[in-house]
MARMINU-329447 format. One record per residue: x, y, z of N, C-alpha, C in turn. Coordinates in steps of 0.02 Angstrom, whole numbers. Example, Ala and Ser with C-alpha at 12.3 -4.5 7.8 and 13.67 -1.06 7.14 Angstrom:
<atoms>
<nx 660 | ny -284 | nz 390 | cax 615 | cay -225 | caz 390 | cx 660 | cy -165 | cz 390>
<nx 642 | ny -112 | nz 354 | cax 684 | cay -53 | caz 357 | cx 645 | cy 2 | cz 394>
</atoms>
This chain:
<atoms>
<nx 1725 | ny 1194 | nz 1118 | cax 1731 | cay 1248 | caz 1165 | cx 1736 | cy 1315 | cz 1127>
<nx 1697 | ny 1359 | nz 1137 | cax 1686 | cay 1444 | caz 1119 | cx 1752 | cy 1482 | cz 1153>
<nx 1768 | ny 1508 | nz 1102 | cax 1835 | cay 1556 | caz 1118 | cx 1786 | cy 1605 | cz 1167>
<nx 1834 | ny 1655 | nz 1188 | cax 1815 | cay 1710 | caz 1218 | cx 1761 | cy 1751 | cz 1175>
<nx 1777 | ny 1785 | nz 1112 | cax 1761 | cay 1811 | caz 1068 | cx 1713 | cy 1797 | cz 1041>
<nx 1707 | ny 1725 | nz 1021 | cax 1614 | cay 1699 | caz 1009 | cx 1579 | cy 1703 | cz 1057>
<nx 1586 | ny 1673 | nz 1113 | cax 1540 | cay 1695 | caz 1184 | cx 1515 | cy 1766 | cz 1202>
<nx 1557 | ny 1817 | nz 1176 | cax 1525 | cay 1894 | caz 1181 | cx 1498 | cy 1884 | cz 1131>
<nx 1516 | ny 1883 | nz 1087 | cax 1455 | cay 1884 | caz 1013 | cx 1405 | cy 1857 | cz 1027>
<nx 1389 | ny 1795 | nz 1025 | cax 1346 | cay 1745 | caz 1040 | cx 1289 | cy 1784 | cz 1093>
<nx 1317 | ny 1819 | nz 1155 | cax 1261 | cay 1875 | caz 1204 | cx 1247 | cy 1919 | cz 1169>
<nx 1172 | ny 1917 | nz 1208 | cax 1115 | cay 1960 | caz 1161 | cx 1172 | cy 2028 | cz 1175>
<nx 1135 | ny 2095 | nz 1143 | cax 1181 | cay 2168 | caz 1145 | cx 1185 | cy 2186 | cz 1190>
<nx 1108 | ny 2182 | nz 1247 | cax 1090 | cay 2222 | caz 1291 | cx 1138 | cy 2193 | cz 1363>
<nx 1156 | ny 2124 | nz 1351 | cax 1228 | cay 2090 | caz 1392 | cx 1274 | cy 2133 | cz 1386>
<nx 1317 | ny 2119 | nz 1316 | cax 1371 | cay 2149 | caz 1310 | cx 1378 | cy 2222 | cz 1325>
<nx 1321 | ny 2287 | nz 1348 | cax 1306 | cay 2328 | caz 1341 | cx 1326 | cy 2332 | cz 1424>
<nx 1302 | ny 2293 | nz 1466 | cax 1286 | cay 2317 | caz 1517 | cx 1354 | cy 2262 | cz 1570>
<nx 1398 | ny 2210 | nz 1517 | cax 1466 | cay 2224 | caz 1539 | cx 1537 | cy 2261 | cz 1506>
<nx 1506 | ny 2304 | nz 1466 | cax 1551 | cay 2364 | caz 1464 | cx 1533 | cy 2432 | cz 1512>
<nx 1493 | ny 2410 | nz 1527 | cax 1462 | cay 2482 | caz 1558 | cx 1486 | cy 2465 | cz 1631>
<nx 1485 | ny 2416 | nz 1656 | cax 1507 | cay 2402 | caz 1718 | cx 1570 | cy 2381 | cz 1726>
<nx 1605 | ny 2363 | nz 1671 | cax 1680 | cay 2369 | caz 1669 | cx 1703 | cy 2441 | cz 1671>
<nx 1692 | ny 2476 | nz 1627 | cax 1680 | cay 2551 | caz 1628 | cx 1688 | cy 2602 | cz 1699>
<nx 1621 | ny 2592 | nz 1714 | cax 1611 | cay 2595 | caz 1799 | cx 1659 | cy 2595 | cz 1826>
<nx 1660 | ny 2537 | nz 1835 | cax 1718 | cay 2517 | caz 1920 | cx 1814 | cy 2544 | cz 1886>
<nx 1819 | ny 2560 | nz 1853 | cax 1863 | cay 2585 | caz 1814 | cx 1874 | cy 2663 | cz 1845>
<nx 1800 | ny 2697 | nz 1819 | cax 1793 | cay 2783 | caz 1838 | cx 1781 | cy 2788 | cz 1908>
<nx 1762 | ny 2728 | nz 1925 | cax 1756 | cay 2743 | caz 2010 | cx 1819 | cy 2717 | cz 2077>
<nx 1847 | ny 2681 | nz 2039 | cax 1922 | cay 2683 | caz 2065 | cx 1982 | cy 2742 | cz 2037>
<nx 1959 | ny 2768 | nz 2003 | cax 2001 | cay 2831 | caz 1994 | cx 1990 | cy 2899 | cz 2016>
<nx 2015 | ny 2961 | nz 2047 | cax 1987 | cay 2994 | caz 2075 | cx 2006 | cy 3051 | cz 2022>
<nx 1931 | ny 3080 | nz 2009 | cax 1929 | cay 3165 | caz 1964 | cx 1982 | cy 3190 | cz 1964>
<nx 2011 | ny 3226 | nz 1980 | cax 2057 | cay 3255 | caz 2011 | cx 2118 | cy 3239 | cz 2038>
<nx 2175 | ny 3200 | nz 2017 | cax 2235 | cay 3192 | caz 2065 | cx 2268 | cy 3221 | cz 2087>
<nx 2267 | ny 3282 | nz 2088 | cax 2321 | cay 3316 | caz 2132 | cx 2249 | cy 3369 | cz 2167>
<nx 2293 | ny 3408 | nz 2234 | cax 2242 | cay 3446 | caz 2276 | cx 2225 | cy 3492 | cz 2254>
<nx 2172 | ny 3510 | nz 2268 | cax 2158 | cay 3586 | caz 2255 | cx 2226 | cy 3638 | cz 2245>
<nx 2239 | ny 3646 | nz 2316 | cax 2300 | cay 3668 | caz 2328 | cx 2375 | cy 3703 | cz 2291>
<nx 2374 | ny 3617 | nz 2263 | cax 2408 | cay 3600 | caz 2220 | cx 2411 | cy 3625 | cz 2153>
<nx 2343 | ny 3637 | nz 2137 | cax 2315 | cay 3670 | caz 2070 | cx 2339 | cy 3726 | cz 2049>
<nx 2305 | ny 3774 | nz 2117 | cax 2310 | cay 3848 | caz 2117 | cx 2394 | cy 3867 | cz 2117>
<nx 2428 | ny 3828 | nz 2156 | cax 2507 | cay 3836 | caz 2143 | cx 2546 | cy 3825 | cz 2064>
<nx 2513 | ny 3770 | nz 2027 | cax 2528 | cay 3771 | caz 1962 | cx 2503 | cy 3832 | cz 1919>
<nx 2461 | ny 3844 | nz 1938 | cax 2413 | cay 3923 | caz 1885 | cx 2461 | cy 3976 | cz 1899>
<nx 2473 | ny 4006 | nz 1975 | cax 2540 | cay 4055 | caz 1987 | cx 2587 | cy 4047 | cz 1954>
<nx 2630 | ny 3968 | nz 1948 | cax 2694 | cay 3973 | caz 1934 | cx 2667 | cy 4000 | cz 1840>
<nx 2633 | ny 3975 | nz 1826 | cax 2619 | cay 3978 | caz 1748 | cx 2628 | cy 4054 | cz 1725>
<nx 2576 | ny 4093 | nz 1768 | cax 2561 | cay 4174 | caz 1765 | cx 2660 | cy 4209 | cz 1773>
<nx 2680 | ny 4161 | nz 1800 | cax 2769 | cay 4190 | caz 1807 | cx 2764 | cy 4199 | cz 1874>
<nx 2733 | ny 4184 | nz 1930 | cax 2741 | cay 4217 | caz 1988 | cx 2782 | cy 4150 | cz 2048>
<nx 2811 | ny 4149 | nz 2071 | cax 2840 | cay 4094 | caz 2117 | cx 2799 | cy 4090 | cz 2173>
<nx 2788 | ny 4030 | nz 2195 | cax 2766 | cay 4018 | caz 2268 | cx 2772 | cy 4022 | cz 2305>
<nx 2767 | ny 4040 | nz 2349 | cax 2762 | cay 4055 | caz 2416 | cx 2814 | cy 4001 | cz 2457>
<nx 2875 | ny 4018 | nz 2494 | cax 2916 | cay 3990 | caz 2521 | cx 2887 | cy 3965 | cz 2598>
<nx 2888 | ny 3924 | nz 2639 | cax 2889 | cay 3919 | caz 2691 | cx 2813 | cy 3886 | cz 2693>
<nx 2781 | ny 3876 | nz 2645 | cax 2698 | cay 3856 | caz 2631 | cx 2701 | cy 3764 | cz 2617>
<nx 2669 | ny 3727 | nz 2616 | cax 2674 | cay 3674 | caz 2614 | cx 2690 | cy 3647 | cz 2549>
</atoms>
């Protein structure tokens, strides 16, 4: 019986190529760009500049 490790070896490149790439994938596509909101953003850039946020705002 082939360990894990010889069995990737053993596949041609253009295999191993195209299940990293699709491991890869579904990886970047369950994660979203961006985690926090827009919103959210522009409130971190103010506080940075020294300015406080806006009270009573979400």
């Amino acid at each position: 019986m082939l360990s894990s490790e010889q069995r990737y070896l053993s596949q041609p490149v253009g295999q191993q190529l195209l299940r990293h790439f699709a491991a890869r994938d579904a990886v970047r596509h369950a994660t979203p760009l961006v985690p926090l909101r827009l919103h959210d953003i522009g409130r971190f850039f103010l506080a940075l500049r020294g300015r406080a946020p806006r009270s009573g705002h979400c």
